[in-house]
VEXLUM-458085 format. One record per residue (C-alpha): residue number from 1; x, y, z. Coordinates in steps of 0.02 Angstrom, whole numbers, plus 50000, padded with zeros to 5 digits. Example, Ala and Ser with C-alpha at 12.3 -4.5 7.8 and 13.67 -1.06 7.14 Angstrom:
residues 2
<r><k>1</k><x>50615</x><y>49775</y><z>50390</z></r>
<r><k>2</k><x>50684</x><y>49947</y><z>50357</z></r>
***
This chain:
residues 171
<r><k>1</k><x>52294</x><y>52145</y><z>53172</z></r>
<r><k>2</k><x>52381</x><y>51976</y><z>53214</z></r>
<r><k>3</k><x>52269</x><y>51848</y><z>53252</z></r>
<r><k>4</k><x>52362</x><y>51718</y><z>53376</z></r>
<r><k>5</k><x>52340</x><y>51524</y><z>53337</z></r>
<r><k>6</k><x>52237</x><y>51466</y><z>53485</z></r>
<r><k>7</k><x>52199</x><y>51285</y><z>53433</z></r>
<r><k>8</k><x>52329</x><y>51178</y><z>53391</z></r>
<r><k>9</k><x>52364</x><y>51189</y><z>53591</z></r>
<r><k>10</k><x>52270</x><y>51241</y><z>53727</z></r>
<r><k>11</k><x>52351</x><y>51352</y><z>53858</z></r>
<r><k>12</k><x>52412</x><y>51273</y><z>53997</z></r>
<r><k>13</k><x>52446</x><y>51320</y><z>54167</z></r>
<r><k>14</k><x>52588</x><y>51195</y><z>54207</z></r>
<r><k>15</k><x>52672</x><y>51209</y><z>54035</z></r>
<r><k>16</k><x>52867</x><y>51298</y><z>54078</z></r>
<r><k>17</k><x>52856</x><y>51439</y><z>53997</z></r>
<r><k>18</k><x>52639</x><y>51455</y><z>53983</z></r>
<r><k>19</k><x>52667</x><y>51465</y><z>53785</z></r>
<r><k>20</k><x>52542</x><y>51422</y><z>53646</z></r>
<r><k>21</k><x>52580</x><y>51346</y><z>53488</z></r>
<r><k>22</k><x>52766</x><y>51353</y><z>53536</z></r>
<r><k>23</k><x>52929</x><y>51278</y><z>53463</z></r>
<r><k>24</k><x>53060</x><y>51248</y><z>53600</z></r>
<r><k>25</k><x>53193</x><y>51335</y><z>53486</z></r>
<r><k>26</k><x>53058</x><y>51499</y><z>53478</z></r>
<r><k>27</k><x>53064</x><y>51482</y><z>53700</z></r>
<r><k>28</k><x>53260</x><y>51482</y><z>53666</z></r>
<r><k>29</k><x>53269</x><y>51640</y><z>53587</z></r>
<r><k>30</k><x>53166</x><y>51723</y><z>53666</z></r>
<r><k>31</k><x>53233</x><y>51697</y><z>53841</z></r>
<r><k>32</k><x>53408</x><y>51733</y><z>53752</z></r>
<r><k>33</k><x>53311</x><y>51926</y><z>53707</z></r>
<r><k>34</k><x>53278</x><y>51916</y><z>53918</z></r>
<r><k>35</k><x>53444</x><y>51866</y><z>53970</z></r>
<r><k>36</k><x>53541</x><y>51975</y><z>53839</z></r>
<r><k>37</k><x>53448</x><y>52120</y><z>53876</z></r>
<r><k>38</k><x>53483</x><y>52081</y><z>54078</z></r>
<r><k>39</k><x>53666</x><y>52083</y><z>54037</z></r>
<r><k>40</k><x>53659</x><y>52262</y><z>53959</z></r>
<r><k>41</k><x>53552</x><y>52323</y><z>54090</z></r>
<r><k>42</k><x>53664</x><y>52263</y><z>54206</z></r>
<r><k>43</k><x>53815</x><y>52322</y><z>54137</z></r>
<r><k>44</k><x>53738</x><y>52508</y><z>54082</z></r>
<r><k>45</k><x>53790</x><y>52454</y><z>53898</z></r>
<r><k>46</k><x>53666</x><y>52571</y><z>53783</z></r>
<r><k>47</k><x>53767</x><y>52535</y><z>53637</z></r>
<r><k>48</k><x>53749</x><y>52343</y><z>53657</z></r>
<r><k>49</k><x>53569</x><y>52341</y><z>53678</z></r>
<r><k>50</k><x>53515</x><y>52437</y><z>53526</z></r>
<r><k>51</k><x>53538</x><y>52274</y><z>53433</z></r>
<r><k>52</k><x>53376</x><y>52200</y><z>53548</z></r>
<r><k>53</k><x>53256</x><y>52336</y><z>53503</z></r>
<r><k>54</k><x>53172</x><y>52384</y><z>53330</z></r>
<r><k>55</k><x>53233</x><y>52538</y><z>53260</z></r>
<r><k>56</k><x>53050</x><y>52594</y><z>53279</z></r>
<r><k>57</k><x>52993</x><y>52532</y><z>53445</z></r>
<r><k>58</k><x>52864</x><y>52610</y><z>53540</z></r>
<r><k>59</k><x>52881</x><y>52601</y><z>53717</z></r>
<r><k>60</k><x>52781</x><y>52640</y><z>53896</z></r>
<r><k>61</k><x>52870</x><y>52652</y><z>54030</z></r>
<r><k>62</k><x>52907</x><y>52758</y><z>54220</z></r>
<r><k>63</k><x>52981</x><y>52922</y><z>54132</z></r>
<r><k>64</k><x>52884</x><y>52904</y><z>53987</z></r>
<r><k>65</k><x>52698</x><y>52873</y><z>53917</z></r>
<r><k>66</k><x>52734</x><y>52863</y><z>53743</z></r>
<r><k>67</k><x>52901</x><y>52842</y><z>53650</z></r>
<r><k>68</k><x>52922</x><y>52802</y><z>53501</z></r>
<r><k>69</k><x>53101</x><y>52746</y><z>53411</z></r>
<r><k>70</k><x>53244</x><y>52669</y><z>53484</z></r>
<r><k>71</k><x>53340</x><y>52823</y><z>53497</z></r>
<r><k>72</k><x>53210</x><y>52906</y><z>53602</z></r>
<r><k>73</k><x>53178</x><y>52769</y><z>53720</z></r>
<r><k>74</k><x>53373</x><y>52761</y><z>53736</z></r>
<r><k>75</k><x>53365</x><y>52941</y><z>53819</z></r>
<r><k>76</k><x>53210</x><y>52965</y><z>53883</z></r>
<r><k>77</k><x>53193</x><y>52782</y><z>53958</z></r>
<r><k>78</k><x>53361</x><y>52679</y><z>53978</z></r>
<r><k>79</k><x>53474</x><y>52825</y><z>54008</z></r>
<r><k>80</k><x>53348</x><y>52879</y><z>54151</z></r>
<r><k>81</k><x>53350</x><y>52706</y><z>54263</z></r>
<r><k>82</k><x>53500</x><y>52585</y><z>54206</z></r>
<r><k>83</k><x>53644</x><y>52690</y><z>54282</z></r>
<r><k>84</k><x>53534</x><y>52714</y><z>54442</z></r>
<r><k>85</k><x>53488</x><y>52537</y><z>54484</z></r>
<r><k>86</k><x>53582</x><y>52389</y><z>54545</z></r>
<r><k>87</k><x>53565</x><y>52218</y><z>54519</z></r>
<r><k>88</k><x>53419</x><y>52184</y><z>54400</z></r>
<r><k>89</k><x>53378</x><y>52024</y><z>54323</z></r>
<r><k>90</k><x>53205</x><y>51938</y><z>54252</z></r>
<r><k>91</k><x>53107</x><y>51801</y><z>54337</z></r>
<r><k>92</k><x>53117</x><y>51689</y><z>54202</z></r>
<r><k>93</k><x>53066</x><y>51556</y><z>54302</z></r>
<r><k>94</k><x>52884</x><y>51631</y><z>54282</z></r>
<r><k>95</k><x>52910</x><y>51683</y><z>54094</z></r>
<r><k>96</k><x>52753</x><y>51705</y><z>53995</z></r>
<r><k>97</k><x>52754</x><y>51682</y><z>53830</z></r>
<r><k>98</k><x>52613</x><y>51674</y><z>53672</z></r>
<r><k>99</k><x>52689</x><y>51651</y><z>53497</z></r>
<r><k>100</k><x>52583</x><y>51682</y><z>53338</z></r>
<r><k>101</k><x>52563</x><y>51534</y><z>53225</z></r>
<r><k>102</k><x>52692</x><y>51605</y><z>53108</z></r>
<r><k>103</k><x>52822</x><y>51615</y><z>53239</z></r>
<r><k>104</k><x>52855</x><y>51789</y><z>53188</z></r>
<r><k>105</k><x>52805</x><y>51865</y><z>53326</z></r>
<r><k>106</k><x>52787</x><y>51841</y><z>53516</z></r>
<r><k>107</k><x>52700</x><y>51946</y><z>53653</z></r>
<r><k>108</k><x>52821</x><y>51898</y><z>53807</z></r>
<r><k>109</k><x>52787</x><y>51947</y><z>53996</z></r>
<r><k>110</k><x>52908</x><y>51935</y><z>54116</z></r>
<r><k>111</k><x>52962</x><y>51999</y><z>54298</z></r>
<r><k>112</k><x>53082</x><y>52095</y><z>54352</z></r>
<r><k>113</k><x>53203</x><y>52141</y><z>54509</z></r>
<r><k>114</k><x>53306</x><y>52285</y><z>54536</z></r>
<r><k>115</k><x>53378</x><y>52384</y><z>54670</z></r>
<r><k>116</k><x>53343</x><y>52580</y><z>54673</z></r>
<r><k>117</k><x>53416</x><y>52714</y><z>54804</z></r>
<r><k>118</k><x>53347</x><y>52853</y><z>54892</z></r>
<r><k>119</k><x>53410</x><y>53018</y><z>54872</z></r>
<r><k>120</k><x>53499</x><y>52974</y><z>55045</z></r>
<r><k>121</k><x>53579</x><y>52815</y><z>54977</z></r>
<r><k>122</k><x>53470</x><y>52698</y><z>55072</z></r>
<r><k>123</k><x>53448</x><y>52558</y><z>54947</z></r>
<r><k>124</k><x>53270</x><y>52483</y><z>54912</z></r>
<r><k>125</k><x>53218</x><y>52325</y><z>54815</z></r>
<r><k>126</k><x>53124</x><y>52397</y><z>54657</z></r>
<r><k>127</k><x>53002</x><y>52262</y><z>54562</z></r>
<r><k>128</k><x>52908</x><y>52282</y><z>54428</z></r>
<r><k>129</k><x>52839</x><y>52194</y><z>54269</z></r>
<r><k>130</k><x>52847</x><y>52228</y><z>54072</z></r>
<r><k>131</k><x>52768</x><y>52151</y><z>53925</z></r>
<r><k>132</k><x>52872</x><y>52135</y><z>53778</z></r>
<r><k>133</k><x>52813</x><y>52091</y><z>53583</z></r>
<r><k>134</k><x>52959</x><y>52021</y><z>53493</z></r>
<r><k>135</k><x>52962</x><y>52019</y><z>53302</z></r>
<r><k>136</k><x>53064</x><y>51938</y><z>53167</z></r>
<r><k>137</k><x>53068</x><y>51927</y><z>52978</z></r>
<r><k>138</k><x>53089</x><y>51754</y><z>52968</z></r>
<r><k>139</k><x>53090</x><y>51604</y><z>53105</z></r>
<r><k>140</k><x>53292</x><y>51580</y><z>53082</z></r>
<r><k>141</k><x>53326</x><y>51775</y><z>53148</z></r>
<r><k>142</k><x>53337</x><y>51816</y><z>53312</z></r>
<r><k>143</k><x>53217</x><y>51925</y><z>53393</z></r>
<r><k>144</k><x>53212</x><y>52119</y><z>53418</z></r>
<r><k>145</k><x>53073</x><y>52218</y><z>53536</z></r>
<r><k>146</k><x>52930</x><y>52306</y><z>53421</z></r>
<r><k>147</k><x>52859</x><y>52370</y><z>53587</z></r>
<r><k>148</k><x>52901</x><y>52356</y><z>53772</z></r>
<r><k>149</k><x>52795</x><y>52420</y><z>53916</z></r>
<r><k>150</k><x>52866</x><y>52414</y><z>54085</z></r>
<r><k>151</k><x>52801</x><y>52473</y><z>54255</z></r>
<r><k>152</k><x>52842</x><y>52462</y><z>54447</z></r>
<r><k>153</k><x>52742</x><y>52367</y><z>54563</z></r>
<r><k>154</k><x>52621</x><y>52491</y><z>54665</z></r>
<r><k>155</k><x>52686</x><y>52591</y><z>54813</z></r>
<r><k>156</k><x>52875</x><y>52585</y><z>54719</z></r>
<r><k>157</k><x>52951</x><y>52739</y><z>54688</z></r>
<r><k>158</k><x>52988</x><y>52790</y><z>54523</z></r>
<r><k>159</k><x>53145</x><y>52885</y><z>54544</z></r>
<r><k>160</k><x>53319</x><y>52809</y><z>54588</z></r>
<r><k>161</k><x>53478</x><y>52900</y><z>54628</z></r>
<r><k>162</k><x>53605</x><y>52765</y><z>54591</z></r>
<r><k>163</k><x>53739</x><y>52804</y><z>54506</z></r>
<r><k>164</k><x>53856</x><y>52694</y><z>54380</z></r>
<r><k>165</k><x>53957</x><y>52751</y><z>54246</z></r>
<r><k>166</k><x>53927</x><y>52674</y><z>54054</z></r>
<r><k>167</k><x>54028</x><y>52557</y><z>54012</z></r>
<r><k>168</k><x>54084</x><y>52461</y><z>53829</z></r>
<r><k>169</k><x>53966</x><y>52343</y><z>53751</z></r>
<r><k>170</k><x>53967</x><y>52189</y><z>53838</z></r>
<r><k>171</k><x>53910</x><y>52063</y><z>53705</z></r>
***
């Protein structure tokens, strides 16, 4: 198991993005990951976002407890919310972020805002929170998901009935 570097820098509250042992290039990339990812989302681009995740990820999420592999979270997870929603982004303002003392790996959490329909149409704001670990094989590559858990906020319904087509990759 990865033991994170806890002394060379203590956690602190006030820091802008709450990282330890950090290098501002590692906070870069990372929020790239967020805003990338956002953009896919966004745009219902599957293909585009495959590049973000590990070809083995394991995932929690609403539809699903446990998936494992990018191809499975692609249907049983993105396929199931990112045509149905509207307007998500991350609250990177409040980005949380520990790096290990490699810098191969971070464990990122973030929030989220979305909005979801009703089977009526009536639209609802929808947000929720994920954690995210981030790997890479060396500091100089960008990183790709290992494992992602997201989840609504309580008393948000799981289900939306949005509908957008998919479009191109975007990136």
């Amino acid at each position: 198991m990865l033991r994170l570097e806890r002394h060379c820098c203590p956690q602190v509250v006030w820091a802008p993005d709450h990282a330890l042992c950090h290098d501002e290039d590692d906070l870069t990339r990372v929020r790239r990951w967020f805003h990338r990812l956002q953009l896919h989302v966004q745009s219902v681009d599957y293909v585009g976002a495959r590049a973000l995740f590990a070809e083995d990820v394991v995932t929690f999420g609403t539809f699903s407890a446990f998936t494992i592999g990018r191809e499975a979270t692609e249907k049983e997870q993105w396929r199931q919310i990112w045509s149905r929603i509207d307007g998500f982004r991350w609250r990177l303002d409040d980005l949380r972020v520990i790096i290990s003392g490699d810098r191969q790996t971070a464990v990122s959490m973030a929030q989220f805002e979305s909005i979801g329909y009703t089977e009526e149409g009536t639209p609802y704001e929808r947000p929720g929170r994920c954690t995210i670990v981030l790997g890479r094989a060396t500091i100089e590559h960008d990183w790709v998901a290992q494992h992602i858990h997201a989840s609504l906020f309580q008393g948000i319904p799981a289900r939306s009935f949005g509908t957008k087509p998919e479009h191109r990759p975007v990136l």
